[in-house]
N, C-alpha and C positions, 0 to 999 in steps of 0.2 A: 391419264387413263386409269381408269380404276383395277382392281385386282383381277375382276370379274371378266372387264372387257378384255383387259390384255390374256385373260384365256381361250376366249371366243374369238380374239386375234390368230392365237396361236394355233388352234383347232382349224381356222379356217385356211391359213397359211400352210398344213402339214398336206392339202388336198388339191388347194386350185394354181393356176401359172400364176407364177411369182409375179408378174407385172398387171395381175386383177386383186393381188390379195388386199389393197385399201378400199378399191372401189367396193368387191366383196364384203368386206365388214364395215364402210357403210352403212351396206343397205341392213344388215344387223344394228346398227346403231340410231336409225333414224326410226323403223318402227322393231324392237326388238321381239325376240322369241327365244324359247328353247331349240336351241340347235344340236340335236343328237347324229351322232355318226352311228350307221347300222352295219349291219353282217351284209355279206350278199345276199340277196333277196331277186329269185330269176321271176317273180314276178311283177316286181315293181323296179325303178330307179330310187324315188326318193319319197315322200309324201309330207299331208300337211293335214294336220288336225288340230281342231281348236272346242275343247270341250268348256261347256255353261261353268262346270265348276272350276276351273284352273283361269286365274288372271291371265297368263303368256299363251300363246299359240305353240306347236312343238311341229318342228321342223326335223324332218331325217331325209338323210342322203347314203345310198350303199359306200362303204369304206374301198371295196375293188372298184369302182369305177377310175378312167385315167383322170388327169386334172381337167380335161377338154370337155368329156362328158361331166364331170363330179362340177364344174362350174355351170353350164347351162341346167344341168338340174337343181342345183342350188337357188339360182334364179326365177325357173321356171314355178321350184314352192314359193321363192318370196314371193313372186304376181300373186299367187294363190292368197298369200297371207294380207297383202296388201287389198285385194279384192275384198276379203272378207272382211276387216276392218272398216271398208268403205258402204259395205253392202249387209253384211251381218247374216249374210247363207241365205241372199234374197235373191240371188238371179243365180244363172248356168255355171257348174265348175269351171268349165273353158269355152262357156260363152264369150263375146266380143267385150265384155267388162274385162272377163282374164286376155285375151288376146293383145289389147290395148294395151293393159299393164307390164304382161311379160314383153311386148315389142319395146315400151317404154324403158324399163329395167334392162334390157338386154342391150339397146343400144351402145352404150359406153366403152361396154366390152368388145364392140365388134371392130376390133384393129388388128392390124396386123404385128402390134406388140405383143397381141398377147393369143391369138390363135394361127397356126400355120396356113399357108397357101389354102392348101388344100379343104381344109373345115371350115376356112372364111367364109369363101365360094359359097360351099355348101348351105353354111348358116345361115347367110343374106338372104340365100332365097328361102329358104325353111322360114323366117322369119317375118316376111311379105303376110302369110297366112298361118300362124304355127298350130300346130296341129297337139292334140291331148300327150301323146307320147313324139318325144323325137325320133327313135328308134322308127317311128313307122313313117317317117319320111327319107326310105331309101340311100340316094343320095349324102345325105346328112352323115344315118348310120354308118356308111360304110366308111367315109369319111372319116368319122370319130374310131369305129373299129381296128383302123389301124397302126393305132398309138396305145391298144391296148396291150401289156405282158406277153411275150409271144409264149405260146403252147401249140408244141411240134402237134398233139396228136389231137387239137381242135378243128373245126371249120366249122362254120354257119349251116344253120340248116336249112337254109337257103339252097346249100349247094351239096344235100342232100336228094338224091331220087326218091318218089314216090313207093312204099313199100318194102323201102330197105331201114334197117333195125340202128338204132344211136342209144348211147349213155346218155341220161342228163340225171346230175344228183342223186346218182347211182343206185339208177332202173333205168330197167329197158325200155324203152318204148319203140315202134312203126310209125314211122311218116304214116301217114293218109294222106286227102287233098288240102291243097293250098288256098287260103282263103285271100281275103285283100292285105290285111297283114299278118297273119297268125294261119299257123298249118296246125291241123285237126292230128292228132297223134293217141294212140294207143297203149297203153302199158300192156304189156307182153303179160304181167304177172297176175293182174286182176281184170286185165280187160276192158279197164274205165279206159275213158273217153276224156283227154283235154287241150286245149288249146294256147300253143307255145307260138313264140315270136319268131318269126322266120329269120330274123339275125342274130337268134339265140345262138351261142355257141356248145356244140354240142360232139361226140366224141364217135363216129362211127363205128359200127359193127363188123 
C-alpha cells in the first residue's frame, strides 16, 4: 500500500463502522478520487463533482455525521462517481443509472456486522427504490438519527408546531407549512423565505 492510499485508509477509517472500513476504501481503490472531509453543511450530506479541468473526481462527505449516515453517504457519492465515469454527465443524477449503481455499491455493506437492528430494516427497504437524499425517506432518517451525539436541547423539526419560532445556525426562524420533505420557514430577521429538512435538527424557542 502506497503512502497515499494508507492515508485515504486512515481518513476513511477515522468515519465509517469499523467492519465496512476495507470494503469502503475499496471502492476508493478501484475507481479512485479526491476524498475531502467537510464542515457541517445543513444543506447537504456529502457531494460529488467532477470538473473538465482536474484529472480526479472530488468527493465530500460532512465530518458530524455518525458512521451509519457518513457510510451510506460515502457510498451514495461513489454511485455518483461511478455513473459519471460510465456515462460522462449524460443521463439523470439519480436517475436509474445512479439507482442501479448506488443499490450495486451498497449491497456488501448491508449486514448485520456492520449496521444495527434497527437501520438495517430501514436501509433494505430505502434501498429497493433509493431516493436523491436518504434523509427524506423517513423511516431511514429516523433510524440513522438516533445514533447521532445526543443534544439535550435538540429535536427535529418534525416535531416542531406550525408557527412556533426554533434556532438553526444561529437565526431565528418560524415553521410555516410542511411540504413532502422539507417545511417552508421564515427568518424572523429579514423575512426571507427557505426551505429546511423536516428532520433537520433544530433548537426551539
Amino acid at each position: 500500500m502506497t503512502q497515499y492510499e494508507k492515508q485515504i485508509h486512515h481518513r476513511i477509517s477515522r468515519f465509517v463502522p469499523e467492519k465496512s472500513i476495507d470494503l469502503a476504501f475499496n471502492l476508493w481503490k478501484e475507481k479512485p478520487f479526491r476524498f475531502v472531509i467537510a464542515k457541517a453543511r445543513n444543506s447537504k450530506l456529502g457531494d460529488f463533482r467532477k470538473k473538465p479541468s482536474e484529472d480526479w473526481a472530488i468527493i465530500t462527505v460532512n465530518e458530524n455525521l455518525n458512521p451509519y449516515s457518513f457510510l451510506i453517504t460515502y457510498v451514495h457519492e461513489v454511485a455518483h462517481h461511478w455513473v459519471f465515469e460510465k456515462y460522462k454527465g449524460r443521463v439523470s443524477p439519480h436517475g436509474k443509472e445512479w439507482k442501479n449503481a448506488f443499490k450495486e455499491l451498497m449491497l456488501p455493506f448491508q449486514t448485520a456486522e456492520i449496521f444495527p437492528e434497527n437501520i438495517l430494516k430501514a436501509l433494505n427497504f430505502y434501498m429497493i427504490n433509493p431516493k436523491a437524499a436518504s434523509l427524506s425517506d423517513i423511516p431511514l432518517a429516523k433510524a440513522l438519527k438516533a445514533y447521532d451525539p445526543a443534544n439535550p436541547d435538540e429535536i427535529s423539526l418534525l416535531e416542531l408546531s406550525q408557527g412556533e419560532k426554533f434556532m438553526l445556525e444561529n437565526r431565528l426562524f418560524e415553521k410555516q407549512e410542511t411540504r413532502r420533505t422539507r417545511v417552508r420557514c421564515k427568518e424572523v430577521k429579514s423575512g426571507k423565505y427557505y426551505l429546511v429538512h423536516k428532520m433537520a435538527m433544530i433548537i426551539p424557542e
